[in-house]
N, C-alpha and C positions, 0 to 999 in steps of 0.2 A: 679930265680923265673920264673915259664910257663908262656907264654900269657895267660891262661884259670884261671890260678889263679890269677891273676891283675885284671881282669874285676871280678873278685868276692869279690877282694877286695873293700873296702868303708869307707869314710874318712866322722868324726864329721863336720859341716859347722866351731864350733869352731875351731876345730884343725887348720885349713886350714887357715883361718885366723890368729891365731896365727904364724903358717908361717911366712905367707907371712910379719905380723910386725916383727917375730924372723930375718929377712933377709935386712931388709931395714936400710936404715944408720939411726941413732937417728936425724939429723938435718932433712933430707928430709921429715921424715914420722913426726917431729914436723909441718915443713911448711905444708905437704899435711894435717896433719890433723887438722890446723888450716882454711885451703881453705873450707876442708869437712864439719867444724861446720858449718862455711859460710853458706857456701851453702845449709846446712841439715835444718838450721834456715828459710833462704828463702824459702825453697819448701813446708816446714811443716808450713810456715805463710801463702804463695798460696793455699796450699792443704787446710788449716783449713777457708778460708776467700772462696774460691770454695764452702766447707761444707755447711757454713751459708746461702751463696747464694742459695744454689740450695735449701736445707730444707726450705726456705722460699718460692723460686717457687712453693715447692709442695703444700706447705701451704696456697698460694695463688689458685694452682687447683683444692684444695679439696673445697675451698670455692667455689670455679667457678662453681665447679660441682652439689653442692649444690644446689647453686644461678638458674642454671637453671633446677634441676627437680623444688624445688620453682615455678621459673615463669608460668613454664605448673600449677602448682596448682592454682597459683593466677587468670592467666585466667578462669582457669574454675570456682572458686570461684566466678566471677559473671557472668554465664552463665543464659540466663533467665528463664531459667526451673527450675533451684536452685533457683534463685529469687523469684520466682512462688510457689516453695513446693513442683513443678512436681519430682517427685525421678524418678515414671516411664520414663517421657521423658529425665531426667538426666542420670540415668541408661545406654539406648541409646548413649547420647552424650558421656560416658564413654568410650562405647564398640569401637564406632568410633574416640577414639583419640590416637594418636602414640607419647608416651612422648618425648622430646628429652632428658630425662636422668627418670632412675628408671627402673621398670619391671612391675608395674603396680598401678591403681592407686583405693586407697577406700575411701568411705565416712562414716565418721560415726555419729552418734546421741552426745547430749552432755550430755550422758551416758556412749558414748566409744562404743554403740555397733553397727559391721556395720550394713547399709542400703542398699548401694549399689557397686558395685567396676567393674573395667573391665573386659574383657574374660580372658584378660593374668594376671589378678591379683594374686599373689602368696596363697598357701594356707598357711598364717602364719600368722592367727591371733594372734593381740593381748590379752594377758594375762589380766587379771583384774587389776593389780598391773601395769601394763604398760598403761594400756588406762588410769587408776587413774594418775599419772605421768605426761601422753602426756596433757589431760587435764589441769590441774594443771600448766602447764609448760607454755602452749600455749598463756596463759591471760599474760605471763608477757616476750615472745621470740617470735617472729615469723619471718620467719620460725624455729618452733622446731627441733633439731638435735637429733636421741635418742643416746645410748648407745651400741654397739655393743651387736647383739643379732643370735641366730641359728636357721635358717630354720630347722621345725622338721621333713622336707622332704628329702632336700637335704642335710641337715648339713652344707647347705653352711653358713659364714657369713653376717651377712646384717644390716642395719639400716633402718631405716623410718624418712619422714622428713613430718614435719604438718604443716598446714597455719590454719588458723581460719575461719571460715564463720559464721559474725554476721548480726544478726538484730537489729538494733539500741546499745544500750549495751551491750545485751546479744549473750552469747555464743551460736549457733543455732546448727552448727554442726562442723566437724573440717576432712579437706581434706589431706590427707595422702598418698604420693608414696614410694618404699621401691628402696634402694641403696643395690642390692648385691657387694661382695667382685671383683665381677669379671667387678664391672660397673669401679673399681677404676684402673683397669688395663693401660689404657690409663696414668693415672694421676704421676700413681708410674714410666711408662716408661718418666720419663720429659728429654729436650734436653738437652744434656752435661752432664747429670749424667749418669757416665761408666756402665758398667754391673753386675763388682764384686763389688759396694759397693752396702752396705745394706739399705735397703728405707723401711719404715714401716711408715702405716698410721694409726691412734691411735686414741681410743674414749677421753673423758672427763677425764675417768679412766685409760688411756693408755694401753689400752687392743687391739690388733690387731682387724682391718679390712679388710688388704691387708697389704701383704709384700713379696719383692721383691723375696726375698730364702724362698725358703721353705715353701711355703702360708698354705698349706694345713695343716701343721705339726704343725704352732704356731697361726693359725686363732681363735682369740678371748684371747691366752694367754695376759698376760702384758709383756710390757718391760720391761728392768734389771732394779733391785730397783733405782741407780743410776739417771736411765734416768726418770723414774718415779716421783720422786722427784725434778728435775731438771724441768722438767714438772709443777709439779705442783707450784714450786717459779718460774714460767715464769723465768725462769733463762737465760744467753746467754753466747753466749764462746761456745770452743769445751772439753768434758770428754774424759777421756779414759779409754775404759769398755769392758768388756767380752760379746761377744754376747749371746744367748741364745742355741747357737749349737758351742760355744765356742771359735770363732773368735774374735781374739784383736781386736777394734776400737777406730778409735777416732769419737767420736761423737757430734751430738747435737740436739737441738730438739726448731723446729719454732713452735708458736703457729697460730692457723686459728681462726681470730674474731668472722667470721658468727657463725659457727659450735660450737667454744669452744673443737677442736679437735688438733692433732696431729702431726706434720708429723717428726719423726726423721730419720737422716742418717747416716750411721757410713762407713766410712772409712778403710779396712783394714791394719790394722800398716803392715802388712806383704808387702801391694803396696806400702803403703808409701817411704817403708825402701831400696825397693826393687831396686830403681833408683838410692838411696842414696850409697847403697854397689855397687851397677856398677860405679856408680861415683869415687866410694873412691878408687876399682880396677885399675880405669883409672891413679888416680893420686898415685897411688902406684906404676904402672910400670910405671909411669911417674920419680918418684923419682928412679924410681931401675934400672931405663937407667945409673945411673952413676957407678953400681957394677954391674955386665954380671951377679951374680950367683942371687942376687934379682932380676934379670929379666929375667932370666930362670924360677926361681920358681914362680911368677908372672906370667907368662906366663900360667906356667901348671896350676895352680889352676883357673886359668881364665876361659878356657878350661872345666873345673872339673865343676866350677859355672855355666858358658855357657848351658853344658850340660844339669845340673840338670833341670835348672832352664828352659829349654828348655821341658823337660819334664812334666816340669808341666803347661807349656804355652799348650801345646798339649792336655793333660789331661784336663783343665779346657775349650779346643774350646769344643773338644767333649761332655763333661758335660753341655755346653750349648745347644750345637744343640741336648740335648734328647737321644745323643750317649751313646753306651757303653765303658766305658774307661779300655782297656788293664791293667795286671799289667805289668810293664817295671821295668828294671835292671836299677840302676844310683847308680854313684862313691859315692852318697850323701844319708847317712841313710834316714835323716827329709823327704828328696823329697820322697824316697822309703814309706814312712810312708803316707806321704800327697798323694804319684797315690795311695795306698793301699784303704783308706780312700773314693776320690773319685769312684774309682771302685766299692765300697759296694754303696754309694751312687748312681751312675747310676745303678746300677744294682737293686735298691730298688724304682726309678724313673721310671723304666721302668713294673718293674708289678705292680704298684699306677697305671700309666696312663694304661694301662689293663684294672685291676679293675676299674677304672673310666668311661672308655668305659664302660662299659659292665653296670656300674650301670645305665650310662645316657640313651643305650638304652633299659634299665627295667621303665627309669622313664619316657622316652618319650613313650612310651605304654601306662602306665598307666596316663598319660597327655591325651593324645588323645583318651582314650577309657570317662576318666570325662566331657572330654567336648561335647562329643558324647550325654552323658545323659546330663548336662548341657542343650544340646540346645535342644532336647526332652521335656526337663521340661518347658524351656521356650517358644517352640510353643505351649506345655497344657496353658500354665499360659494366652499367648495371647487368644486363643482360649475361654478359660473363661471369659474374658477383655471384647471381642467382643462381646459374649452375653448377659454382666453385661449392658452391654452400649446399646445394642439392648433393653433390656427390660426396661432401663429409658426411651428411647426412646418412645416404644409404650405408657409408663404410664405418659409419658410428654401430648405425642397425646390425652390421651384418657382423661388426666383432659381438655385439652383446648375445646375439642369437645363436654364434657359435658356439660361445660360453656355458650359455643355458642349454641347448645342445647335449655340448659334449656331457655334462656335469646327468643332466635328468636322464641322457641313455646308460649310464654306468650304472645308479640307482636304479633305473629300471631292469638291468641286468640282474641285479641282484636281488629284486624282488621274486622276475620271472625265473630266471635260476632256481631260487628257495620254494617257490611255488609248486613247479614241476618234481623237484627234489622230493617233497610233500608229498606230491602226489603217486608218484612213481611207488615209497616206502610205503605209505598207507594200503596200495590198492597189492603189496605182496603180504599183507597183515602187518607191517613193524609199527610198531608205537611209539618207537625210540626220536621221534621228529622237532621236538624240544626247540632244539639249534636251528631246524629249520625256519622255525617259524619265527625265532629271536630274528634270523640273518634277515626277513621278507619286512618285519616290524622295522628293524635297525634304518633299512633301505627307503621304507615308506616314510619314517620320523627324517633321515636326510633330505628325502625331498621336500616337507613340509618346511624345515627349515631350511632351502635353499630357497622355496615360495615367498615366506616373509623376509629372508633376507632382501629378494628385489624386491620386494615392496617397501621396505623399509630406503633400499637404496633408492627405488620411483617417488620417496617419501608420499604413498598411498595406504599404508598402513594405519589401523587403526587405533588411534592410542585414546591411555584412560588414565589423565595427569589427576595427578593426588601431589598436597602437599607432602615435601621432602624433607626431610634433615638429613643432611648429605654425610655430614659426620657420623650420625647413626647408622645410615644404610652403608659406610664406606667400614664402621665398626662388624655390622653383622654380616660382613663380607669376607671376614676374615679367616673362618674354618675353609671355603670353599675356593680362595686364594691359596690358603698352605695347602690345600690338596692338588691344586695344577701347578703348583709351582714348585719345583725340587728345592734341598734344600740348599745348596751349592747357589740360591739364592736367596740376598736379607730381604726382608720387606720392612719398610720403613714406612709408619704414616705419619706425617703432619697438618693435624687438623688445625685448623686457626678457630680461635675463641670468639664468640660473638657471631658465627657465621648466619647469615640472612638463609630464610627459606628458600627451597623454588617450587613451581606446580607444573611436573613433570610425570612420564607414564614410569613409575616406578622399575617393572620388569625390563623395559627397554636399556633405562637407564642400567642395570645390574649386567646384563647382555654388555653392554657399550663397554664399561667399564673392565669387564672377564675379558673380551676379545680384544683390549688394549693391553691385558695383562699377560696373555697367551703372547703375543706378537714378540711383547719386551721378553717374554724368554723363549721365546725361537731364536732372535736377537743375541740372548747371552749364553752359549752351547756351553761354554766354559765355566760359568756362575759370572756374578755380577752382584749391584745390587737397583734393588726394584721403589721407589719411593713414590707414593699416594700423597698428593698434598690438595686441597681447600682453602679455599680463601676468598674470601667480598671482593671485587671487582669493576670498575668504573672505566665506563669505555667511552672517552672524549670524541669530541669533531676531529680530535686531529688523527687518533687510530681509524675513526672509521673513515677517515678521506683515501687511506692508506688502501683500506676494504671495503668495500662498494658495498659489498652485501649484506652488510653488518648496521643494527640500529642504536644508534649515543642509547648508553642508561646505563641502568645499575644490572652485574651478573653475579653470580655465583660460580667461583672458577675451581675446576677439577685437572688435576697433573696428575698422568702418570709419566713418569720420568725410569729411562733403562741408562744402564754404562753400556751399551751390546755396540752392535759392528757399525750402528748408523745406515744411515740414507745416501748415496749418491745426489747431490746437487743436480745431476742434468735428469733425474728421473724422479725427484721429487715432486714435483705439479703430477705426477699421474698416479697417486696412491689412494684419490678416494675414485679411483676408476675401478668399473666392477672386472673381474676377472684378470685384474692386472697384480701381481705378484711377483716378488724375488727370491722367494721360496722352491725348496728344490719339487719337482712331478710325486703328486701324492699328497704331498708336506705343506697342501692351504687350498681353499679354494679361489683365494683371489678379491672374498666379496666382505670380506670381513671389516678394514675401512670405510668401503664405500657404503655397508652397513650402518655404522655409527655417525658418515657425515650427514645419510640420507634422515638420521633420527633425529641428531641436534639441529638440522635446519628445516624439518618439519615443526621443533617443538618450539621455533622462534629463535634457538641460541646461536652457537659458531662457535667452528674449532678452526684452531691453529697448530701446525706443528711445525716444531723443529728441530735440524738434528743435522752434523754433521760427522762423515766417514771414520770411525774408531772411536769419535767421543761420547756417543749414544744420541737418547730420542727422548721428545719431552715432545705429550700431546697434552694442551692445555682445552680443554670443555669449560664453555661460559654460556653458562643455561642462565636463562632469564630470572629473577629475582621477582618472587611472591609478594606483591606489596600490600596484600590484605587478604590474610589467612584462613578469616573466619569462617568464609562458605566454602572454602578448600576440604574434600575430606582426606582424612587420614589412610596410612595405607595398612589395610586390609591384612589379619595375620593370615598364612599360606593354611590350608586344610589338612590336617594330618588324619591317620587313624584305616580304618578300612573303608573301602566303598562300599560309600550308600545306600541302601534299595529302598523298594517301597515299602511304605508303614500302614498303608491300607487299599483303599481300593479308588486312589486317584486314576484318573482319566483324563489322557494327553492328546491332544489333533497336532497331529505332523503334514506340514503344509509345504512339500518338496516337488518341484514338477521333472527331477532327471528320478527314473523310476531305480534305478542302481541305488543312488544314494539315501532316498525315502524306503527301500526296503531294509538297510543297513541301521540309519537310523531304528524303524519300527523296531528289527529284530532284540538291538541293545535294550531298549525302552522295558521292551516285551521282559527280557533275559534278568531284569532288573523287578522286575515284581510289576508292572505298570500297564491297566488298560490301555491302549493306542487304538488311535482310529486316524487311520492315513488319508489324506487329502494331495493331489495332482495340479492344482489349483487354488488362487485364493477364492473365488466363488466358491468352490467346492467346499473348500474349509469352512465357508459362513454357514453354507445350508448343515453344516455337522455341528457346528455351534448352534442352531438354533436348535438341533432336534434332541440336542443330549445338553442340559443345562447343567447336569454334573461334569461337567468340565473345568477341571482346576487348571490348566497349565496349554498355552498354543507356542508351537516350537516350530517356525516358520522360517524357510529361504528368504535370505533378502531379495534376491535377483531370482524374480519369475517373469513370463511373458502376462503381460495384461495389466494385471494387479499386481505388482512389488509387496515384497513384504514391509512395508514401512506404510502402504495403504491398507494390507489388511488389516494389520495390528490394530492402526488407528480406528478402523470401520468396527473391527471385534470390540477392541474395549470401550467404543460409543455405546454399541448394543450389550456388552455385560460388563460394564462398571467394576476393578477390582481382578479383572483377569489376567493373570500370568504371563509375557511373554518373553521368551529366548530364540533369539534371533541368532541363525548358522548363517554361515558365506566363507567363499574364496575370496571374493573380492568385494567389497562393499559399496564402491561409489560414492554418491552421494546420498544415498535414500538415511543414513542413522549417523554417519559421519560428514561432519561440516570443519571446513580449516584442519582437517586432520585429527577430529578431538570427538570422539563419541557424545553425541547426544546426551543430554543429563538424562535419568532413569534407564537409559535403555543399557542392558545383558546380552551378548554377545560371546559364542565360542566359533573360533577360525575353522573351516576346514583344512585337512582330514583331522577328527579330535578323536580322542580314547573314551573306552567305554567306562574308565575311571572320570577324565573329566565332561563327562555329558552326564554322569550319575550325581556326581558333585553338585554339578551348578542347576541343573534339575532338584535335586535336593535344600540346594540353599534359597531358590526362588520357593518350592512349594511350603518348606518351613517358615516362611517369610507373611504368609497371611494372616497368619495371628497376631 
């Protein structure tokens, strides 16, 4: 027989084997083949206890994987712009988050339909029938796991995982990231599971989402009935079952808690076996060392197997690295069949990954040309936003300005009216002008207080917190309560015991409280009754998640509570709005809550109210709680008695640069017993300070052009140590108020003030040197 025909010749694996038993003594090949059960029992017990273990691992990283797209949802689930209802500023916090597991991530309605989702969010919406489901699912699993489903993009496979976002019990919306096939890559490669066994990761249904061979070819298929079943009686143990591309395994399949998913692994009987036949070779010409010709023939078939099987170790490197695998000549048919097999194989691997290329860069194209218009639509959409919100804007302006308007030209009517009236009787000699002059006063004190009302409402006003005891202030309230309040109404107060301080502007608070007391009996035309209540108050994370605007701590809470007609529910949001009223023309001006919210949320606190139509109103005030008293001071008893004048021959520089107002002031000063010496300027003012060192007292504008008065002050009392000053303004800014809280030492009267209190506080500062 030629060499060239030998190597063309080719032997059954049977045959070969049969040999090799036809040649061995019947005792030895009893012993070796009782070593071989041995042994085949312990490998195929390792290999199968190997199996469970690792299909558990993966079952363990599908959840993991899970577990953490999940967590990225959960945070965001309480982002405060979801909290809030803002989608648009949620949207946003979408665009800028990088999940650590998923591809992207949306939100939807608890309709199913989206709202909002990220840049990278896939386009794969949910079906009707699937948001019905996810819904449905969500109330009673969270995080939801779905069902393996197909991108109608990519065909790739993927799942979605949902967390819930409620409010109180109800379901509000429900947060969803999507797991493609290729996020599972990671998970299927787990440590110590070889290469050539099979790993398949599995829905509910055991329908592929990832699997090790072959992804692309059985993505979304089921597994063999077998394992299916096995599956679904949570079964355990290893089967042994035909793959789906026709590979014997031995299998088994761990179940994942979270998910309610998958993960099975099979084994090839052909690896298994494959250690077992070298073994059983070994102890064949182990036994056939005692006849030369059974160990010759053992010998060559060894060789023969060697070979084969050598070939197909080759065959299957290069099938992994992507290669193309030769067809090759071997002594052994089955091997000839199995390189045959993978050569079509690689060779079929190789124009897929082609086509693959070639689809991904058609779809990165059209990825990047959607997002191109994408972000075009979305700078129109801002663009629109910006002018939505400009023209609230002006219609915000243009209501407050009509208000202030309407309100300062009536005032001024009745000034100039009483003015002229004055002047008209004086200049025919009458003296009788009394009333005139009350009605131009009456007119000027309304506009003053319509001034601080918006300032109070702009919370620009400047206040001067002294500690409080709300019990005594709400006690010494009490004569000037039964005076505006008729008696066809009770007043009832409930002070609570123990109550905690607060460090508030005393007068404001006293205003707050009257104009909440006036309201409740507008409120009660009929009588009613009126109830003041007090009380320590603690405002949890879980109130203030309710109200954004509010800080966790300890308050001090104030009620005034009416029985009167109530609030309307659909016009309730607008009662700390300035000039808004349900009062009849004449009968309010409108500014009265917007007064009191603008003071409590200047002074740190927060109100609440509530009230529905016939049941009455309850405004609850929770002013911030004094937690260390000591440097707090007390408030101040009010000045009775007559005004003040001068007691000698003090000397005052008034430092005003509107010349109207610095002659007004001089005139009083003057009118009061008191040298003045008027200053246009704060320069001006220094050079009269230095040339008259008998100067007790500097009564300076805050707001000048140059020098402020909160620089001259400072510059005066560098150079005379010990000097006096009283700081006028309309508006003050920031030069002596900071956070809305006057400066400690500094004295302060608002404009336009009376010649009673400019004498007063003049007097209380000058008697104060000693």
């Amino acid at each position: 027989m030629s060499t060239a025909k030998s190597r063309r010749m080719t032997f059954p694996l049977r045959f070969l084997l049969l040999t090799m038993v036809a040649f061995a003594a019947l005792p030895i090949l009893a012993f070796s083949a009782m070593l071989f059960l041995n042994y085949a029992d312990s490998q195929r017990e390792i290999a199968e206890n190997g199996l469970i273990i690792s299909a558990k691992g993966v079952a363990r990283a599908i959840d993991a994987e899970i577990a953490t797209a999940a967590a990225t949802l959960n945070v965001l689930k309480h982002s405060p712009s979801l909290e809030e209802g803002d989608i648009v500023a949620f949207q946003r916090r979408l665009e800028g988050t990088t999940a650590d597991a998923g591809r992207g991530i949306a939100l939807l309605d608890a309709q199913g339909r989206e709202v909002a989702s990220s840049v990278a969010a896939p386009r794969a919406p949910l079906s009707g029938d699937e948001a019905s489901q996810l819904l449905t699912a969500i109330s009673e699993r969270s995080p939801y796991v779905s069902d393996v489903l197909f991108d109608s993009g990519s065909r790739e496979a993927f799942a979605y995982v949902g967390v819930p976002v409620r409010r109180g019990d109800a379901l509000q919306w429900v947060l969803v990231t999507f797991l493609y096939s290729s996020d599972f890559a990671a998970v299927i490669a787990q440590p110590g599971v070889p290469d050539d066994w099979i790993v398949s990761i599995v829905d509910r249904h055991g329908r592929h989402i990832r699997r090790s061979h072959l992804n692309e070819k059985f993505a979304g298929h089921p597994l063999v009935a077998q394992l299916v079943e096995h599956m679904y009686r949570r079964g355990g143990g290893v089967l042994h079952t035909t793959s789906l591309e026709g590979i014997e395994l031995s299998s088994t399949v761990a179940y994942a808690p979270l998910s309610g998913w998958g993960a099975a692994i099979g084994l090839p009987v052909e690896r298994l076996e494959a250690p077992l036949r070298r073994s059983l070779g070994a102890l064949s010409v182990s036994g056939v060392l005692l006849a030369s010709a059974a160990l010759a023939l053992a010998f060559f078939v060894a060789r023969i197997l060697d070979r084969g099987f050598m070939t197909v170790r080759r065959s299957a490197r290069n099938l992994d690295r992507g290669e193309l695998v030769a067809v090759t000549h071997s002594p052994i048919g089955e091997v000839n069949e199995l390189v045959a097999t993978m050569s079509q194989v690689s060779q079929n691997l190789v124009e897929r990954t082609a086509a693959l290329a070639a689809l991904t860069n058609n779809l990165e194209s059209q990825v990047s040309a959607r997002t191109e218009e994408l972000r075009a639509e979305m700078r129109r959409r801002e663009e629109s936003e910006a002018q939505l919100h400009q023209l609230q804007r002006i219609e915000a302006i243009g209501k407050l300005t009509g208000g202030i308007a309407h309100d300062f030209n009536n005032m001024l009517a009745v000034v100039m009216g009483s003015l002229e009236l004055l002047q008209r009787r004086l200049s025919q000699g009458d003296t009788d002008v009394e009333k005139y002059i009350k009605s131009a006063m009456q007119g000027t004190e309304s506009a003053a207080n319509l001034t601080q009302r918006l300032l109070a409402f702009s919370r620009q006003q400047a206040l001067s917190p002294q500690s409080v005891d709300c019990n005594r202030l709400i006690g010494g309230m009490s004569e000037i309560l039964r005076r505006t309040i008729p008696e066809s109404i009770a007043i009832e107060t409930v002070l609570a015991g123990g109550l905690w301080r607060t460090y508030i502007d005393v007068s404001s608070l006293e205003n707050s409280i009257l104009n909440l007391a006036v309201n409740a009996r507008d409120a009660m035309p009929g009588g009613g009754k009126l109830t003041i209540e007090t009380a320590n108050a603690h405002l949890d994370e879980s109130y203030t998640a309710a109200n954004a605007d509010v800080v966790p701590g300890q308050y001090v809470m104030v009620a005034i509570t009416d029985t009167g007609t109530g609030i309307a529910e659909d016009i309730l949001d607008n009662v700390f709005e300035p000039f808004f009223t349900t009062k009849q023309a004449g009968h309010g001006t409108g500014l009265g809550l917007s007064q009191v919210h603008g003071f409590i949320k200047q002074s740190g606190g927060h109100i609440k109210i509530y009230s529905e139509p016939s049941q009455g109103t309850t405004v609850k005030l929770y002013l911030p709680r004094l937690m260390n008293d000591a440097s707090a001071r007390e408030p101040a008893a009010e000045p009775t008695g007559a005004t003040p004048h001068a007691t000698g021959d003090e000397t005052i520089v008034v430092a005003e640069d509107d010349p109207s107002v610095r002659q007004g002031t001089v005139r009083m000063l003057e009118e009061l017993g008191y040298a003045v010496l008027e200053a246009g300027s704060g320069a001006e003012a220094l050079r009269l300070l230095d040339a008259n060192p008998n100067v007790a007292l500097l009564v300076t504008d805050v707001v000048m052009p140059g020098m402020n008065g909160r620089e001259l002050a400072d510059e005066a009392m560098r150079r005379r140590p010990g000097l006096h000053v009283l700081y006028t303004t309309g508006y003050t800014r920031n030069a002596i108020v900071h956070r809305g809280t006057l400066d400690p030492g500094v004295h302060l009267i608002t404009k336009p003030y009376t010649l009673d209190t400019l004498a007063r506080k003049v007097a209380e500062l000058l008697h104060s040197r000693g």
